[in-house]
VEXKESE-193632 format. One line per 5 residues: number of its first residue (from 1); for each residue x, y, z of N, C-alpha, C, CB. Coordinates in Angstrom, 1 decimal, padded with zeros to 4 digits. Glycine has a CB too. Layout:
NUM) X:Y:Z:X:Y:Z:X:Y:Z:X:Y:Z ~ ...
// end
This chain:
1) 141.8:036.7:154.1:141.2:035.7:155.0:141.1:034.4:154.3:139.9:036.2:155.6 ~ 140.9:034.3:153.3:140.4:032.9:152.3:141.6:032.3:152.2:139.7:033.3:150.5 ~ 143.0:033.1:152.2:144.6:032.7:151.7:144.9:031.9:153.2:145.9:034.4:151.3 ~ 144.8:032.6:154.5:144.6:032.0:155.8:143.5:030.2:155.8:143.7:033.6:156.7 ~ 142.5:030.7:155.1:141.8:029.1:155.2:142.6:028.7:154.6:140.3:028.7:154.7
6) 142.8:028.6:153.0:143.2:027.2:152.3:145.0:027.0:153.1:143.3:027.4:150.1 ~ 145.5:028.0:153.2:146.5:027.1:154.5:146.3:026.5:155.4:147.1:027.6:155.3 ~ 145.3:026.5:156.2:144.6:025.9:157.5:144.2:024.4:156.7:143.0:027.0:158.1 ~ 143.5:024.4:155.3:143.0:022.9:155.0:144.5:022.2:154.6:141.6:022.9:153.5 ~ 145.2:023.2:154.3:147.0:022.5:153.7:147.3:021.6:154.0:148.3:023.0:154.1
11) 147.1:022.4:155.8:147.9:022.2:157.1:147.2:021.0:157.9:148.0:023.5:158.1 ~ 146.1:021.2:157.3:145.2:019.7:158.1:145.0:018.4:157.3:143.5:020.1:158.5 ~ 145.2:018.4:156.0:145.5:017.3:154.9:147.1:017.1:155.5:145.3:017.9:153.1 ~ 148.3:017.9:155.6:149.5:017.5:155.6:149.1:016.7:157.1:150.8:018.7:155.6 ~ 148.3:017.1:157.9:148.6:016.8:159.3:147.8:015.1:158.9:147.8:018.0:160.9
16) 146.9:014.9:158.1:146.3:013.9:158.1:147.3:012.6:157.6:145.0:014.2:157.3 ~ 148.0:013.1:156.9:148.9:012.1:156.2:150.5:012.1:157.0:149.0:012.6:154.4 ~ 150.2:012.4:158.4:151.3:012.2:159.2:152.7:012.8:159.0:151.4:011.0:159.2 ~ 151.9:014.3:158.1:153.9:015.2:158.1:153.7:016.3:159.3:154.5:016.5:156.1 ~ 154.7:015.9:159.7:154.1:017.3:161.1:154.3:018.4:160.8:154.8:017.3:162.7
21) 153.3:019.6:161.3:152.9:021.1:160.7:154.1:021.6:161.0:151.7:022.1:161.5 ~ 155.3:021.2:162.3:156.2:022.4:162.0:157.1:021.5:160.5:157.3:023.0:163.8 ~ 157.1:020.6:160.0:157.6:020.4:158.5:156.9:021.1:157.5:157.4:019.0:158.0 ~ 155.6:022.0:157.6:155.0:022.5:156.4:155.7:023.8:156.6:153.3:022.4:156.3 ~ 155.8:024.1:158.2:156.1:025.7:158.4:157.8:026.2:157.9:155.7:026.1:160.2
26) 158.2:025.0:157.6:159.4:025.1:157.0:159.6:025.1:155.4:160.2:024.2:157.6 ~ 158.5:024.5:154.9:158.8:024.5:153.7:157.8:025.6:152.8:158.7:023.2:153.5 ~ 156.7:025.9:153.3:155.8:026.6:152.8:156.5:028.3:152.4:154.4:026.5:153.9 ~ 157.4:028.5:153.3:157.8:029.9:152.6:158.8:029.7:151.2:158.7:030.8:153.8 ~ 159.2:028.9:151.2:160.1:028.6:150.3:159.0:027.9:149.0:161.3:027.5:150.9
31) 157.9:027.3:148.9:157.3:026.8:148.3:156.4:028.0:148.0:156.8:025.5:148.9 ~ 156.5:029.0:148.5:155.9:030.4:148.0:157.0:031.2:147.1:155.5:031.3:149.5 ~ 157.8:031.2:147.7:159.3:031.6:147.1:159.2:031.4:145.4:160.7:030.5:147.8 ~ 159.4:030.1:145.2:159.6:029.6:144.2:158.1:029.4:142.8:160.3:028.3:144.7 ~ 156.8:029.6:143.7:155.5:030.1:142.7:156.2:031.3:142.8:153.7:029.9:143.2
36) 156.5:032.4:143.3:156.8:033.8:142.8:157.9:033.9:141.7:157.3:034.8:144.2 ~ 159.0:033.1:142.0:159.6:033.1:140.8:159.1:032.4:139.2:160.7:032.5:141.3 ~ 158.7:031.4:139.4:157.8:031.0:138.1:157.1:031.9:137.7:156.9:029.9:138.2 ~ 156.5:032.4:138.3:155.7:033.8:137.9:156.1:034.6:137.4:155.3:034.4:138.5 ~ 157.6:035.0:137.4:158.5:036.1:137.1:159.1:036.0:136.1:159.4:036.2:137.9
41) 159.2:034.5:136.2:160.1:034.2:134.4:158.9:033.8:133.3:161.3:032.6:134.3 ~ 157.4:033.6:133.9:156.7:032.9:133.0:156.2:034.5:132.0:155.3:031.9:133.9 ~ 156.2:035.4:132.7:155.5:036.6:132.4:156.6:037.3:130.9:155.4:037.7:134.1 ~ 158.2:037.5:131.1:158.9:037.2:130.0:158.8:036.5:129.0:159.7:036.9:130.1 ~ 158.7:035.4:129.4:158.5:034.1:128.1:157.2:034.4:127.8:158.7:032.3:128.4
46) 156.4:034.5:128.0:154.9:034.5:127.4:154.9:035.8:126.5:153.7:034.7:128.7 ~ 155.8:037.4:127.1:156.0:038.3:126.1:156.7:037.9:124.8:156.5:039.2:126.6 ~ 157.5:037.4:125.1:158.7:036.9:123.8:158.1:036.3:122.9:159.7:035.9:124.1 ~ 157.3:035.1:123.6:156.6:034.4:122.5:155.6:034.9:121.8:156.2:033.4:122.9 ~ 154.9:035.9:122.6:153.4:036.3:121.8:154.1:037.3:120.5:152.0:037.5:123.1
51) 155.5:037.7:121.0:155.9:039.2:120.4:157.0:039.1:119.2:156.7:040.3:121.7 ~ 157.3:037.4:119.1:158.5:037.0:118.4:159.0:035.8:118.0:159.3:037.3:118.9 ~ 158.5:035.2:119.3:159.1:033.7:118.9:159.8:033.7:120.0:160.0:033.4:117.5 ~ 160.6:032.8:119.6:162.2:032.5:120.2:163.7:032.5:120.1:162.3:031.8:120.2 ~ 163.8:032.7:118.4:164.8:033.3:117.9:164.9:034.3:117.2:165.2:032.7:117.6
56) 166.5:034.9:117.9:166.2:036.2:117.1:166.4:036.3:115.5:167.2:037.1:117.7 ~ 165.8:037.8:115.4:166.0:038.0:114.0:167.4:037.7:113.7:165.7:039.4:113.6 ~ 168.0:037.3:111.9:169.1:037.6:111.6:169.0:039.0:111.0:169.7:036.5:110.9 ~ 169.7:039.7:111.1:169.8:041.3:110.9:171.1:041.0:109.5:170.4:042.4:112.7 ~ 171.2:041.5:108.7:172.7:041.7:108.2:172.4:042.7:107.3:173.5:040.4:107.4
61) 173.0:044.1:108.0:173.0:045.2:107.8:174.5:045.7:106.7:172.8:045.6:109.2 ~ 174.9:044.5:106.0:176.0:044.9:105.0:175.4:044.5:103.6:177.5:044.1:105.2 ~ 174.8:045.0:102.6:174.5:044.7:101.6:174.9:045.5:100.5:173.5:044.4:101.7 ~ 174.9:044.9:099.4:175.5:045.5:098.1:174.4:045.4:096.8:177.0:044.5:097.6 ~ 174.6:046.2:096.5:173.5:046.5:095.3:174.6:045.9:094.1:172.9:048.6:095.0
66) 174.1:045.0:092.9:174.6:044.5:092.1:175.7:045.1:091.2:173.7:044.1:091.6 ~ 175.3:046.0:090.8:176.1:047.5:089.9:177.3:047.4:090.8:175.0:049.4:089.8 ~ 177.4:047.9:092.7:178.2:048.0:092.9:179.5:047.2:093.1:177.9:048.6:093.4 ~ 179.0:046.0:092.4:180.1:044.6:092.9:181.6:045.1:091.5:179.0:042.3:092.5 ~ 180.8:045.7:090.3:182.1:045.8:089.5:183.2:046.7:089.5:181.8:045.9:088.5
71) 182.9:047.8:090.6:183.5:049.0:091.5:184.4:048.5:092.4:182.4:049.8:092.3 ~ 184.0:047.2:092.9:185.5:047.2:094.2:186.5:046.8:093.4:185.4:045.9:095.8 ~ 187.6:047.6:094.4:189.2:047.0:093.7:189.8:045.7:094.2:190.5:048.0:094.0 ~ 189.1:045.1:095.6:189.9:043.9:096.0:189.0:042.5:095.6:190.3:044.0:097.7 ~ 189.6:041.8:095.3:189.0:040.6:094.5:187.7:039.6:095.7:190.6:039.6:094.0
76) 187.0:039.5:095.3:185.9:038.8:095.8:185.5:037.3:095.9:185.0:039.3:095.1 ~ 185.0:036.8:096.7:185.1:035.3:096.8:183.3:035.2:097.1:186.4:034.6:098.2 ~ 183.2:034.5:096.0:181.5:034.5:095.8:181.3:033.5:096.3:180.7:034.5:094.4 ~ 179.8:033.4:097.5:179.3:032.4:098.2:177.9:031.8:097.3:179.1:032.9:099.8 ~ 177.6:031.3:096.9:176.5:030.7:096.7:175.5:030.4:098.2:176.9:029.6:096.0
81) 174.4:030.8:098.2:173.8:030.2:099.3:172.2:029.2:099.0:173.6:031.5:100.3 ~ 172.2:029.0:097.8:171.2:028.7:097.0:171.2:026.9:097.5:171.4:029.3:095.3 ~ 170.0:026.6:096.8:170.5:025.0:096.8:171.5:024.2:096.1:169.6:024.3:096.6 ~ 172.4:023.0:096.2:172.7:022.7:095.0:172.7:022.1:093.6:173.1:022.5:095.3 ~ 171.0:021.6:093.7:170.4:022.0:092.3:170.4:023.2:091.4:169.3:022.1:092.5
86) 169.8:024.6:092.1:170.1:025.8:091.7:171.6:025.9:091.0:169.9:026.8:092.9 ~ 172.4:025.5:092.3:173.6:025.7:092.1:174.5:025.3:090.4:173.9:025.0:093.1 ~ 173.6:024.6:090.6:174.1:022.9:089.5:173.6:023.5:087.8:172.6:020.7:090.0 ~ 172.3:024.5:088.2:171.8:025.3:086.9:172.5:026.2:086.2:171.0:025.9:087.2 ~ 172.9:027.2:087.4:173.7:028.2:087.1:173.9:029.2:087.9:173.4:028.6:086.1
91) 175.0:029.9:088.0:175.6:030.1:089.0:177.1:031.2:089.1:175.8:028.9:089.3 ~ 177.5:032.1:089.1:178.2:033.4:089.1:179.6:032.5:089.1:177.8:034.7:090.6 ~ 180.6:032.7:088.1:181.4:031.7:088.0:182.3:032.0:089.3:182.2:031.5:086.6 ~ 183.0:031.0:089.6:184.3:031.0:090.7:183.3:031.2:092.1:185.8:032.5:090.5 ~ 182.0:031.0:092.2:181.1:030.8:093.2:181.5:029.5:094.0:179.7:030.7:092.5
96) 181.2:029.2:095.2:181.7:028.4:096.0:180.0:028.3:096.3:182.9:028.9:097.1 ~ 179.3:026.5:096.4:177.8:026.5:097.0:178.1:025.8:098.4:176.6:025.5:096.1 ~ 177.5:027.5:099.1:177.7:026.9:100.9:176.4:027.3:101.6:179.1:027.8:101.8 ~ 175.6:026.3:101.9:174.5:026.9:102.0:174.2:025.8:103.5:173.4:027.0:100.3 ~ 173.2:026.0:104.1:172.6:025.1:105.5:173.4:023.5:105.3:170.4:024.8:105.5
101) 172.7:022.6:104.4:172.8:021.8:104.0:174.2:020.9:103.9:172.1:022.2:103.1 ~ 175.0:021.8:103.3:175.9:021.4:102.8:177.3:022.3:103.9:175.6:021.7:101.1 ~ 176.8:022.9:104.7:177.7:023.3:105.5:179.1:022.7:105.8:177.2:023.4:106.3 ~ 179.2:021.9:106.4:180.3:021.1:107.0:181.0:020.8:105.9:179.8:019.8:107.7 ~ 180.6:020.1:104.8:181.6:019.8:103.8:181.9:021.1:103.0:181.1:018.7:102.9
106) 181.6:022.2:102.9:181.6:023.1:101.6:182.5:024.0:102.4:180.0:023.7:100.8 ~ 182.3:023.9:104.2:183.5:025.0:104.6:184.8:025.4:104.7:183.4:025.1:105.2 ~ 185.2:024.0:104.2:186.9:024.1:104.2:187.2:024.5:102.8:187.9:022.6:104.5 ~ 186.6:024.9:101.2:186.5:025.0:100.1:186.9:026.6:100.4:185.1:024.6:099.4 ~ 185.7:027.5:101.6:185.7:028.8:101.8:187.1:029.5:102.5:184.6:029.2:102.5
111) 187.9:028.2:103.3:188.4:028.8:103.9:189.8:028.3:103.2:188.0:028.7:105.2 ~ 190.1:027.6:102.4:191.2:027.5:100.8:190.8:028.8:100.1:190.7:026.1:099.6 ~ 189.5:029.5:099.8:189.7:030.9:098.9:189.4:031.7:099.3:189.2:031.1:097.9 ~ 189.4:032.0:100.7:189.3:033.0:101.4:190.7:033.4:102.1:188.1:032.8:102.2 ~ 191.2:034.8:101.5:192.7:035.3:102.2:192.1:036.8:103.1:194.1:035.8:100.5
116) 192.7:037.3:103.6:192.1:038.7:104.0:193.1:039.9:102.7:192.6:039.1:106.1 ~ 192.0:040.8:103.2:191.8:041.7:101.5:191.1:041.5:101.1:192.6:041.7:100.2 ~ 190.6:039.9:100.9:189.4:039.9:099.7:187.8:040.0:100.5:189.6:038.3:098.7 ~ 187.2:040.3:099.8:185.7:040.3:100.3:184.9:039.4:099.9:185.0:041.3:099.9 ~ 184.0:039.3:100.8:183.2:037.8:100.6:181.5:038.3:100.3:183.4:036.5:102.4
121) 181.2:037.4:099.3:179.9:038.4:098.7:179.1:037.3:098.7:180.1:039.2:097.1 ~ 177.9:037.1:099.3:177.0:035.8:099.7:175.6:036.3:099.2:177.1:035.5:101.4 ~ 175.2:035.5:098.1:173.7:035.5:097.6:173.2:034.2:096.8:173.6:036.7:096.6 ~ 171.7:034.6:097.4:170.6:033.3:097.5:170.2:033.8:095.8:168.8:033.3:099.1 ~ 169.2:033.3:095.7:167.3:033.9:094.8:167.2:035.2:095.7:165.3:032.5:095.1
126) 166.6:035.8:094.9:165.6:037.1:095.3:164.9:036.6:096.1:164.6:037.8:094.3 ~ 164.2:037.7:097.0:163.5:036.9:098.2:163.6:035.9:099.0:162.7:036.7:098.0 ~ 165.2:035.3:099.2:165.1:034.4:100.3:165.9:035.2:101.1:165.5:033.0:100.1 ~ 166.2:034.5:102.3:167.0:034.9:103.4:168.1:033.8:104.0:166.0:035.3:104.6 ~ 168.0:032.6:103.2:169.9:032.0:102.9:171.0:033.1:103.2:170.4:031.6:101.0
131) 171.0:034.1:102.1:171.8:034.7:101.7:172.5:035.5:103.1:171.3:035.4:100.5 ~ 171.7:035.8:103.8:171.9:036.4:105.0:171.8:035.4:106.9:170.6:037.7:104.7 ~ 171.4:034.6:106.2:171.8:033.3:106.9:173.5:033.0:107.8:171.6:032.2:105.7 ~ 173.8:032.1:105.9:175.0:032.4:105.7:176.2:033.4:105.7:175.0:032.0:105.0 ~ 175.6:034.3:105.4:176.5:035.3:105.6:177.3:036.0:107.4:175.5:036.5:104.9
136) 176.1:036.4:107.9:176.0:036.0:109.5:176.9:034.6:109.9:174.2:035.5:109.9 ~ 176.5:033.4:109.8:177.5:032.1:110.4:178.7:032.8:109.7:177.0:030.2:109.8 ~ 179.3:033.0:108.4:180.3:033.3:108.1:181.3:034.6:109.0:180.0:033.4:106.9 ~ 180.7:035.2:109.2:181.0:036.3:110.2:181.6:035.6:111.7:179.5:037.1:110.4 ~ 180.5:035.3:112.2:180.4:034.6:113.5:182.1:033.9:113.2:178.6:033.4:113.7
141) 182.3:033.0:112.5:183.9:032.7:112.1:184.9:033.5:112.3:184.2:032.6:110.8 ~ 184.8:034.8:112.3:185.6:035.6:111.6:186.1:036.5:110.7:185.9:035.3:111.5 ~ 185.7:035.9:109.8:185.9:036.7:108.6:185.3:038.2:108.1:185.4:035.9:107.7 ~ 186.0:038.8:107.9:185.7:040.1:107.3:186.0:040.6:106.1:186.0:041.0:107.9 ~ 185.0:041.3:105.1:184.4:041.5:105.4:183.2:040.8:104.7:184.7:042.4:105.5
146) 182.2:040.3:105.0:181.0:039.9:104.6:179.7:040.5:103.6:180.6:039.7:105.6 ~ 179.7:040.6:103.0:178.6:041.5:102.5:177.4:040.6:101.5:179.5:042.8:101.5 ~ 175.9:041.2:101.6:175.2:040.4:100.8:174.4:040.9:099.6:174.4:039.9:101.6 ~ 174.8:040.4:098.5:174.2:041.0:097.0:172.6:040.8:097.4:174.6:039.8:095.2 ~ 172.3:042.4:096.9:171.0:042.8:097.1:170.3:042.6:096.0:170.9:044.0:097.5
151) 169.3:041.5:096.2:168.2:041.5:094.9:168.8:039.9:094.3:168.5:043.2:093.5 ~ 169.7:039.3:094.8:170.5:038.1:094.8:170.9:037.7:093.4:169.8:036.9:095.5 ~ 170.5:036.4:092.9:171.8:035.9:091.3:170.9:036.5:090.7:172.3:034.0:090.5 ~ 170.0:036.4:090.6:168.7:037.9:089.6:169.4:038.6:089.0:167.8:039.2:090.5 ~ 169.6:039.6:090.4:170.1:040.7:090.3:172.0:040.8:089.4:169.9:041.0:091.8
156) 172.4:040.0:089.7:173.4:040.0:089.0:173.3:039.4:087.5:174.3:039.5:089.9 ~ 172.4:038.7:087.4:172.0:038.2:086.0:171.8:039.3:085.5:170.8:037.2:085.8 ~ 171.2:040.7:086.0:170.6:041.7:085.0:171.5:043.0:085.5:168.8:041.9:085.0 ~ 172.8:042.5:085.1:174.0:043.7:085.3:174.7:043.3:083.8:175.4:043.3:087.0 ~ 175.3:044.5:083.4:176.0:044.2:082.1:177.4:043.4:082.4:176.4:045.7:081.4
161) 178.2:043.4:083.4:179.2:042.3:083.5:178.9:041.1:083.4:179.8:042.3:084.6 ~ 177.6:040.1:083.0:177.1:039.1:082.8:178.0:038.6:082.2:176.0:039.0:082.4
// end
């Protein structure tokens, strides 16, 4: 009954300001229409966000443990994903630095030493997530296969092939 009044005062404000009622009775279902839909999409986005954000995770479910990089037989094209300071420190030789930053210019370098056969092996520092960044955009290209040194230049610092 209360949903019946505040229509009734709607309808008598629209009538006051000279729109005639059968103009409200045309528009009011549709002006109901569309609060039901805002409602529909607001209720998603409000889960998403409380539950995640907005973007998705990057997932990159190919990774290599350090030890096993001196085991493959097809030759490897090392990504750096570090900064190019880091880079500039030190750095897994015949490394290529392709990281956010430097994207655009560093990607025609990858795609001069990248042939298929070879594998492409992409690592940050320990504990970042560059490494799997980049690795992902590299994919998204094309390329296969991608994989990401686990435990990153650390980790390969403390392998005996050093």
């Amino acid at each position: 009954m209360k949903y019946f009044a505040s229509l009734e005062k709607l309808n008598l404000r629209l009538h006051k300001w000279r729109v005639p009622i059968t103009a409200t009775s045309q528009w009011l279902p549709l002006a109901k229409k569309a609060v039901l839909l805002m409602v529909i999409a607001f209720v998603p986005a409000t889960g998403q966000l409380a539950f995640g954000g907005f973007s998705p995770p990057i997932h990159v479910p190919f990774g290599i443990e350090a030890d096993d990089v001196q085991n493959r037989p097809e030759p490897i094209v090392w990504v750096d994903a570090r900064s190019e300071d880091l880079f500039g420190t030190d750095h897994i030789p015949s490394a290529l630095n392709l990281n956010q930053t430097n994207w655009n210019q560093a990607l025609p370098r990858l795609f001069e030493a990248y042939q298929p056969g070879k594998t492409v092996i992409v690592y940050c520092s320990s504990g970042c997530s560059a490494s799997e960044e980049i690795a992902s955009k590299i994919r998204d290209l094309g390329i296969e296969p991608v994989l990401v040194l686990e435990g990153g230049f650390e980790a390969w610092q403390k392998t005996p092939h050093r």
